[in-house]
C-alpha positions in Angstrom: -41.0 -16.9 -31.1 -37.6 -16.1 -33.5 -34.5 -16.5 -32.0 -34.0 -12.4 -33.1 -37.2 -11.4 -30.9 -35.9 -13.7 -28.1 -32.6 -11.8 -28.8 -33.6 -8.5 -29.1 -36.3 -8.7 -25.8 -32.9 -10.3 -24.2 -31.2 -6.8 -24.9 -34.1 -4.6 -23.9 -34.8 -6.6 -20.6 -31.4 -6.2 -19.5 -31.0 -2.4 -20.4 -34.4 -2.0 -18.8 -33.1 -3.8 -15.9 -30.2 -1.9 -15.5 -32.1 1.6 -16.0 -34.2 0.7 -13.3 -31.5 0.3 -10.9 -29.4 3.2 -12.3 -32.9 5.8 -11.5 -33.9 4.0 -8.3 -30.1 4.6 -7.3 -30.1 8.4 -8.9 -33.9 8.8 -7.0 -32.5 7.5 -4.1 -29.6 8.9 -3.6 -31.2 12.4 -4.3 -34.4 12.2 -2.1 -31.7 11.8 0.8 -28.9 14.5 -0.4 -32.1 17.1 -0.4 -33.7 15.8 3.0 -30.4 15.2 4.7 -29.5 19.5 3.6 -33.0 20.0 4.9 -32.6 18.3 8.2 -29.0 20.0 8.7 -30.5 23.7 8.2 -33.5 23.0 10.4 -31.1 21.6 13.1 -28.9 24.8 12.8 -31.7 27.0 13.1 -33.6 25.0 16.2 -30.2 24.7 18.1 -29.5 27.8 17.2 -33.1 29.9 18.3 -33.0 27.5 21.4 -29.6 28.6 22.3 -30.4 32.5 21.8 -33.7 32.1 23.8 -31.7 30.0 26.9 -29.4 32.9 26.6 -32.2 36.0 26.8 -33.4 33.7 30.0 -30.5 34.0 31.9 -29.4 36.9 30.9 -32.5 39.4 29.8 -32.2 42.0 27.2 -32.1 45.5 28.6 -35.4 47.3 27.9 -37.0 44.2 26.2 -40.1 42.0 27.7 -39.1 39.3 30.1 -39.8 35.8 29.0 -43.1 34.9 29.8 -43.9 32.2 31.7 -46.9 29.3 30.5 -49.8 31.8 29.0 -52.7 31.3 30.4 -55.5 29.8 28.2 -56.7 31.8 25.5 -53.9 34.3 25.8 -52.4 35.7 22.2 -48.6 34.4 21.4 -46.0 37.1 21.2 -43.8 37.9 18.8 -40.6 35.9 18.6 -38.7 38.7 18.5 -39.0 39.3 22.1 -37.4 36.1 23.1 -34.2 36.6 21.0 -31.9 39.7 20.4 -30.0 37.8 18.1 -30.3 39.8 14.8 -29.9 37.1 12.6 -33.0 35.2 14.0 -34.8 38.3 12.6 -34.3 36.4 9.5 -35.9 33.0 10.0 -39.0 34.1 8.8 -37.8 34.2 5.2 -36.5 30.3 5.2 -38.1 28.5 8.1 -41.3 28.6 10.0 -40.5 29.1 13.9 -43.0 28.6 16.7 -42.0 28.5 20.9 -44.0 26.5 22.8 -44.2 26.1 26.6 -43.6 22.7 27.9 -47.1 21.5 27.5 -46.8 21.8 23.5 -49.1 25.5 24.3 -48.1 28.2 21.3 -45.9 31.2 23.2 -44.3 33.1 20.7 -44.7 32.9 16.6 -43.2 35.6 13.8 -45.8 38.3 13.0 -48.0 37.5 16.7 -51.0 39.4 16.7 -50.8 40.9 13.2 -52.6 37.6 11.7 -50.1 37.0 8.9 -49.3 32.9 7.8 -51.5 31.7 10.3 -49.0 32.6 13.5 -51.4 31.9 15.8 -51.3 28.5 15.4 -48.8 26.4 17.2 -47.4 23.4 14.0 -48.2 19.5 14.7 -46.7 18.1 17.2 -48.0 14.6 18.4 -48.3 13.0 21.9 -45.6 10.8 21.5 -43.3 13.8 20.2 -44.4 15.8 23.3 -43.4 12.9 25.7 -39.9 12.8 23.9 -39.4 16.2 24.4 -40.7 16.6 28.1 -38.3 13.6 28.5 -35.7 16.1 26.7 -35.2 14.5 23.3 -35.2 16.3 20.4 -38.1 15.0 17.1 -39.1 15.5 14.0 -41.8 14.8 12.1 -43.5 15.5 8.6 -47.4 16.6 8.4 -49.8 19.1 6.5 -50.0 22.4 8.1 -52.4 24.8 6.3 -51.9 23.2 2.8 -48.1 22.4 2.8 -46.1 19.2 4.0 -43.8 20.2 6.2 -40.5 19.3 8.2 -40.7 20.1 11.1 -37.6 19.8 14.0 -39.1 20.5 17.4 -35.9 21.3 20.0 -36.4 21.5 24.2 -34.8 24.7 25.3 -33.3 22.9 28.6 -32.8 25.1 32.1 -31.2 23.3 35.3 -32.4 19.9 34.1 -35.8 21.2 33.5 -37.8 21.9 29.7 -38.7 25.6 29.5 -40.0 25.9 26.0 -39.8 23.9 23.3 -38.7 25.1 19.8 -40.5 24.1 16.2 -38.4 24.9 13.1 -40.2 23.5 10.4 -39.3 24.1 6.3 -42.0 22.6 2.9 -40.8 19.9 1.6 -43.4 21.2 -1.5 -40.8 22.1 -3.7 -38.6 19.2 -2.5 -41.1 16.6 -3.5 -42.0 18.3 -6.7 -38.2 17.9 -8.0 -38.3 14.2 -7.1 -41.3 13.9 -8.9 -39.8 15.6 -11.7 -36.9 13.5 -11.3 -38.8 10.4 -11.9 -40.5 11.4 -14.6 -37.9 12.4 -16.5 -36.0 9.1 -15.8 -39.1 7.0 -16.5 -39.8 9.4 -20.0 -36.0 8.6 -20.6 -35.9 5.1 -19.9 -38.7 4.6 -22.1 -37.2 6.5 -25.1 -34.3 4.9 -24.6 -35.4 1.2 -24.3 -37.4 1.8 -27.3 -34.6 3.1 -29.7 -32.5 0.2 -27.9 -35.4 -2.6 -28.9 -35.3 -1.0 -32.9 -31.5 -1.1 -32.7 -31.1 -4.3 -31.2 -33.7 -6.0 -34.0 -31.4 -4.2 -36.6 -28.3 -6.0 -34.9 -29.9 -9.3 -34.3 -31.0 -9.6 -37.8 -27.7 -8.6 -39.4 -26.0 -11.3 -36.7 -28.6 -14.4 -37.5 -28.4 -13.3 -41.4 -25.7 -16.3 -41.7 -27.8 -18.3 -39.7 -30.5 -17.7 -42.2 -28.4 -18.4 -44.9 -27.5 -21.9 -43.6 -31.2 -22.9 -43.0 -32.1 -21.8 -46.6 -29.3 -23.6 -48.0 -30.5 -26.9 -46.4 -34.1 -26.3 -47.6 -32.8 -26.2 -51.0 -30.8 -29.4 -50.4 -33.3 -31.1 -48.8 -35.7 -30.2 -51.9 -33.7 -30.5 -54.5 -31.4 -33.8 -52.8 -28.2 -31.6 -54.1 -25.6 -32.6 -51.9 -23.0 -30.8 -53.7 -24.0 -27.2 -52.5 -21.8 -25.3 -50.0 -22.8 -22.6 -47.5 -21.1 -19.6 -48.8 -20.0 -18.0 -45.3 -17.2 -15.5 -45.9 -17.3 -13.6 -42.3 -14.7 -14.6 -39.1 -14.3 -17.7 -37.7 -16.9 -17.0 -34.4 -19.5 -19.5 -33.4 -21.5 -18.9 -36.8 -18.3 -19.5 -39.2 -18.0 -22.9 -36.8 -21.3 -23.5 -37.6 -21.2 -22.3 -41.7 -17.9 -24.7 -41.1 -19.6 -27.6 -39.5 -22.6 -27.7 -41.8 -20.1 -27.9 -44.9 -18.1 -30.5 -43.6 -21.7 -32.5 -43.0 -22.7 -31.6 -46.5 -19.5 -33.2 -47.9 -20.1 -36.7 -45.5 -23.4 -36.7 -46.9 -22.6 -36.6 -50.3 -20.1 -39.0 -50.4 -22.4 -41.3 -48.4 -24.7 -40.3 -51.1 -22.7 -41.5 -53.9 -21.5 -44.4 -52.0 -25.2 -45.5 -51.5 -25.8 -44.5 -55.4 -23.2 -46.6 -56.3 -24.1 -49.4 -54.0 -27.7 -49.1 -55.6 -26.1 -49.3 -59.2 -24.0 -52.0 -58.5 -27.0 -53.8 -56.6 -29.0 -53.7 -60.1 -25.9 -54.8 -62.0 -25.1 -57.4 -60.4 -28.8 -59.1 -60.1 -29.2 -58.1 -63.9 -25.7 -60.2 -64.4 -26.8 -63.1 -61.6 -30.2 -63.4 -63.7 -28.0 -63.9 -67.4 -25.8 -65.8 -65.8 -27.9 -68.3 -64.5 -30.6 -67.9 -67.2 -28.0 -69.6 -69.5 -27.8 -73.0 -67.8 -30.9 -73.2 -67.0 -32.0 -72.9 -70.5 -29.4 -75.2 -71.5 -30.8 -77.6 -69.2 -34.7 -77.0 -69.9 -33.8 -77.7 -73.8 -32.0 -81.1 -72.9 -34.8 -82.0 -71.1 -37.2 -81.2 -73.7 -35.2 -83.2 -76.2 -35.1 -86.1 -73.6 -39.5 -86.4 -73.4 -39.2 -86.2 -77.5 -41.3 -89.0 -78.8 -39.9 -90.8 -80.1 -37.0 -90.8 -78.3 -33.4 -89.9 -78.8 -31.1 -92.9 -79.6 -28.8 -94.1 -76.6 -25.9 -92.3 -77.9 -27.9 -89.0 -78.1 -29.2 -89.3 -74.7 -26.2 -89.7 -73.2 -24.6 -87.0 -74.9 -27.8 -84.9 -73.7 -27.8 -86.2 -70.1 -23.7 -85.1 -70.1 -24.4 -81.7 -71.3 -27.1 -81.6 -68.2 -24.8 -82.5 -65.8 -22.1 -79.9 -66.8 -24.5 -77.4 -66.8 -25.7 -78.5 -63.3 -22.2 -78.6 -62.1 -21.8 -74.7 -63.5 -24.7 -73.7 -61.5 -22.9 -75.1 -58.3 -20.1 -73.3 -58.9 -22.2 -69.7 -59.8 -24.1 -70.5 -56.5 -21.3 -71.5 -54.3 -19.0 -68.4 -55.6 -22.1 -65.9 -54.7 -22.7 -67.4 -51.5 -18.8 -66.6 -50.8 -19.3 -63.2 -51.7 -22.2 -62.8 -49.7 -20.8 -64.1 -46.7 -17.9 -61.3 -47.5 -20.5 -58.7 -48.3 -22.2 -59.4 -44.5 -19.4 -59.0 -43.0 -18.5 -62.7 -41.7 -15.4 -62.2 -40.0 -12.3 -64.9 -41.6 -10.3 -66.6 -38.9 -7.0 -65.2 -37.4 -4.5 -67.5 -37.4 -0.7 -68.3 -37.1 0.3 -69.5 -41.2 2.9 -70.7 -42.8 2.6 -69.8 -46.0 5.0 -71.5 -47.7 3.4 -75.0 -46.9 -0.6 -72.9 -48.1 1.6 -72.3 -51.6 2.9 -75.6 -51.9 -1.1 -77.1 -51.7 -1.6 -74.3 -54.0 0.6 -74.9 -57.2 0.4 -78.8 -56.1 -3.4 -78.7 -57.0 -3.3 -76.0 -59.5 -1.1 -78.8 -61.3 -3.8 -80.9 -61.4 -5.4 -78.2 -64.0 -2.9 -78.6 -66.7 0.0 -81.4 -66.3 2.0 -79.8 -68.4 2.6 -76.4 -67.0 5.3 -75.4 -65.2 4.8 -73.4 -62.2 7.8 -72.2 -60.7 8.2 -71.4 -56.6 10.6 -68.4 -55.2 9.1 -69.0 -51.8 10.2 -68.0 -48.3 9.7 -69.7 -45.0 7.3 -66.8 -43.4 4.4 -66.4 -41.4 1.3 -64.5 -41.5 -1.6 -63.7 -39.5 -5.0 -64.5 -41.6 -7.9 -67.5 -42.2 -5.4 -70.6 -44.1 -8.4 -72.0 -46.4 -8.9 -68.3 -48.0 -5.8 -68.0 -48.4 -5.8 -70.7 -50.2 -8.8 -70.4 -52.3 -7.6 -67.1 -52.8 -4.3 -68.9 -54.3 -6.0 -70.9 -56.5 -8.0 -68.4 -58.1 -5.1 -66.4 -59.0 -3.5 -69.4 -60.6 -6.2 -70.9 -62.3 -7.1 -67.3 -63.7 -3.1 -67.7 -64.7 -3.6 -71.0 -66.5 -6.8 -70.2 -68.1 -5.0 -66.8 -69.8 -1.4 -67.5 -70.7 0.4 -70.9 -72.0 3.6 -69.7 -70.3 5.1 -70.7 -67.4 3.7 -69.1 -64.3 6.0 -68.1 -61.2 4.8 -67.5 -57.9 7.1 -65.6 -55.3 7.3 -64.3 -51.8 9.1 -61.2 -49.9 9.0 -59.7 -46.5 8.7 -55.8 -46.4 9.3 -54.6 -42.5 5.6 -56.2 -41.1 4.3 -57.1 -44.2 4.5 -60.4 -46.3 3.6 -60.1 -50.3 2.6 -63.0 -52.2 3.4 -62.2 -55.7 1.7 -64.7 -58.5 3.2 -63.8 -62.5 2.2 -64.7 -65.6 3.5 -64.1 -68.8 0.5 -63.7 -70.5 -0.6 -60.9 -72.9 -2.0 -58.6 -70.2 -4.5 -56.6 -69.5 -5.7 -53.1 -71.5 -5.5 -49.9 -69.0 -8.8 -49.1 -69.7 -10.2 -52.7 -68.0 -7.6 -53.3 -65.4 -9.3 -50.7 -63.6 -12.4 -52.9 -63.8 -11.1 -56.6 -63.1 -12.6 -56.5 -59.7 -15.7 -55.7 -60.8 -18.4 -58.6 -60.2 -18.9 -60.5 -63.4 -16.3 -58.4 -65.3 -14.8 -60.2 -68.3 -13.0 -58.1 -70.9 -13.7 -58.8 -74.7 -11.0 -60.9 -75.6 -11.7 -63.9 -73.0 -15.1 -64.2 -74.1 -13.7 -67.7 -75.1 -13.0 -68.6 -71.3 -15.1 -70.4 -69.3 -15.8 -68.5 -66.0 -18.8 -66.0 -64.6 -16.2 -63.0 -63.6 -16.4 -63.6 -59.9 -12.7 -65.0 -59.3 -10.8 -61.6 -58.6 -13.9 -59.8 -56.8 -13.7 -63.2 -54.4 -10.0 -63.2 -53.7 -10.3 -59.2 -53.0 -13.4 -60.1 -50.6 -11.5 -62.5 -49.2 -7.9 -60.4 -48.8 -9.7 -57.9 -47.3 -11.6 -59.7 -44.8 -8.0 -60.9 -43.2 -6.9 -57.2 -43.1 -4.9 -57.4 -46.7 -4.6 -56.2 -49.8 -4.1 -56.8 -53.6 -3.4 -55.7 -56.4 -2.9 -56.0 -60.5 -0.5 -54.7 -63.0 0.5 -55.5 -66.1 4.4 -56.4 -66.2 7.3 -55.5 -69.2 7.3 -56.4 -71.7 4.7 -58.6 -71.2 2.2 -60.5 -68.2 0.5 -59.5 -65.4 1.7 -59.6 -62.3 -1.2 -60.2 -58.7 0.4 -58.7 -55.3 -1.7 -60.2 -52.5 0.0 -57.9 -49.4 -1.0 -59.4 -45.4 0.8 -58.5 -42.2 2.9 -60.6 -40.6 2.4 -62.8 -37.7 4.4 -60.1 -36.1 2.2 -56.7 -36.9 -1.1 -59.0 -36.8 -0.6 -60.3 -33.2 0.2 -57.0 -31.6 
């Protein structure tokens, strides 16, 4: 079932819910307002008639019949008439039916006696248990059929010195009474219907136009998820109410999922790059070596010199592979995330081992040291390696001398290693961290292009940065920037 039919049956069920208490209430309230004005006539009339005939019994009307005692049995009622001289009881007839009974519930008087008109020989209901209440002189009412009608009826002693004389029925049809209520409910339940009905078509109109945002967002990611474009937005122009949080929401996840697209396109691309580049870089040494060894089994054999030469070139080739190996093991360690130490340093004695074995490289060049007596918080032997690639990338690239500096910016230490070199083109120095990236014009230097992505693995991994840029008028300049012992400790 749609969320719009659950919706718009939500609606209907609660209008029909409150319908049905609004008629019950309206049905309720106007069954008793019509019964309650039915019961206070009847009780004015009964109390009334009983009153008049009480007073016609103590005090008789000149020239009018006395009031008969108990009839015998099988003796005709009288008119009613004769027991009242009140005019207005003369008028009963046309809104109430009256009967006077003796105390035994026997018919004494009726309108019309003896002319056999509306039945007035016949005394109305009255049960034993309403005779006992009214010999016990307690007025009762009750409700029955009386030649074809339901009827009201009030039935009212007519007490003398503590004793029941006659008993009174007033009785009025509740036939048209009970035909209004039944009109009544039929027109509420005709109304409620009608009403519901139009409220179900207007609520599906409403729900529809509400969830047609809703809509929009679940196409949107149907075409995403078909089509894997990422860079589609929901176009939601309405407020800001749950559905522009969601529209909001869904846009904000479209954005996290693009970039973790690209990110994971990118980490695909570089993935294949750098195998393609592991495979040529290690396919020329091997090659190197698989062609000295061929020339070694060469019958007949090289002369001593020759072989020696051979078995030389093997063994620099074998050493090159160590190094390849070794530097992608490094990075692989930094690409799983193997956590560096955290250590107290003093880098000014990491520097000095540095530019002391960097010296080793080439005797004669000069490496100059501006350094500061500071102390970081990082791992001391990447540091170091770090150092040393930065130098020997120095020495490799430039015949000049080569300075190496230190300065302490609020909680940060930067290690600053120049050269004054020729420098690097703007269009690769975005690029020198790239694995087994080696511009054009060092295709003469030995190396596999893995020294700068190492010593950024290795930066990062102790919370650091660095950085390249090419210096006036000439060099390059290497920032490596760590926090102090300070900032790293807290």
């Amino acid at each position: 079932m749609s969320i719009r039919l659950r919706l718009t049956l939500l609606y209907s069920a609660i209008l029909a819910l409150t319908l049905i208490v609004f008629g019950t209430a309206l049905y309720t309230i106007q069954a008793q307002q019509t019964m309650d004005s039915l019961r206070a006539n009847l009780i004015q009339n009964g109390n009334g008639l009983a009153q008049s005939i009480l007073h016609n019994y103590l005090n008789p009307i000149p020239n009018s019949n006395p009031i008969p005692p108990p009839r015998p049995q099988g003796r005709p009622p009288i008119p009613i008439e004769t027991l009242s001289g009140d005019q207005a009881f003369n008028q009963l007839r046309e809104r109430v039916i009256t009967r006077v009974l003796d105390p035994n519930g026997e018919l004494i008087a009726s309108p019309f006696a003896g002319q056999d008109q509306d039945n007035s020989g016949e005394a109305l209901p009255l049960s034993s248990d309403g005779l006992l209440a009214l010999k016990d002189k307690q007025v009762w009412w009750e409700t029955a059929d009386a030649n074809g009608d339901h009827l009201l009826i009030f039935n009212v002693p007519v007490i003398y010195q503590n004793n029941v004389m006659y008993i009174v029925q007033v009785a009025q049809s509740l036939t048209q009474r009970d035909q209004a209520l039944m009109a009544l409910s039929s027109t509420l339940l005709l109304a409620g219907l009608v009403t519901i009905l139009i409220a179900f078509g207007i609520g599906w109109v409403l729900s529809g136009e509400t969830l047609r945002p809703i809509h929009h967002v679940t196409q949107t990611a149907q075409v995403i998820g078909r089509e894997s474009d990422f860079t589609r937005r929901v176009d939601y122009k309405g407020p800001n109410d749950e559905i522009g949080q969601l529209a909001s929401t869904f846009n904000s996840m479209l954005a996290r999922l693009q970039n973790a697209y690209q990110g994971v396109s990118r980490a695909l691309k570089m993935q294949r790059d750098f195998v393609a580049d592991v495979s040529h870089e290690l396919r020329t040494p091997l090659t190197t070596i698989r062609g000295n060894l061929e020339l070694l089994q060469r019958e007949p054999p090289l002369p001593v010199g020759e072989q020696s030469e051979v078995l030389a070139d093997v063994v620099d080739e074998s050493d090159r592979l160590i190094r390849l190996v070794n530097n992608l093991l490094i990075l692989a360690r930094a690409d799983a995330g193997q956590s560096l130490t955290h250590e107290s340093i003093s880098i000014r004695s990491v520097i000095e081992e540095a530019c002391k074995q960097a010296r080793q490289m080439d005797r004669q060049r000069k490496i100059n040291e501006d350094v500061q007596e500071l102390t970081v918080f990082g791992d001391r032997d990447a540091l170091k390696q770090v150092l040393l690639i930065l130098l020997d990338n120095a020495i490799k690239y430039t015949t000049e001398d080569i300075a190496i500096m230190t300065r302490a910016i609020k909680d940060q230490v930067d290690i600053c290693v120049r050269d004054q070199g020729p420098g690097i083109s703007p269009d690769k120095l975005q690029h020198v961290f790239d694995r087994f990236y080696r511009g054009e014009s060092n295709s003469g230097v030995q190396g596999f292009g893995l020294g700068l992505p190492i010593a950024k693995a290795l930066v990062e991994g102790q919370g650091g940065s660095i950085t390249i840029q090419n210096e006036k008028p000439h060099g390059t300049r290497v920032t490596i920037s760590l926090n102090s012992l300070k900032d790293g400790s807290s």
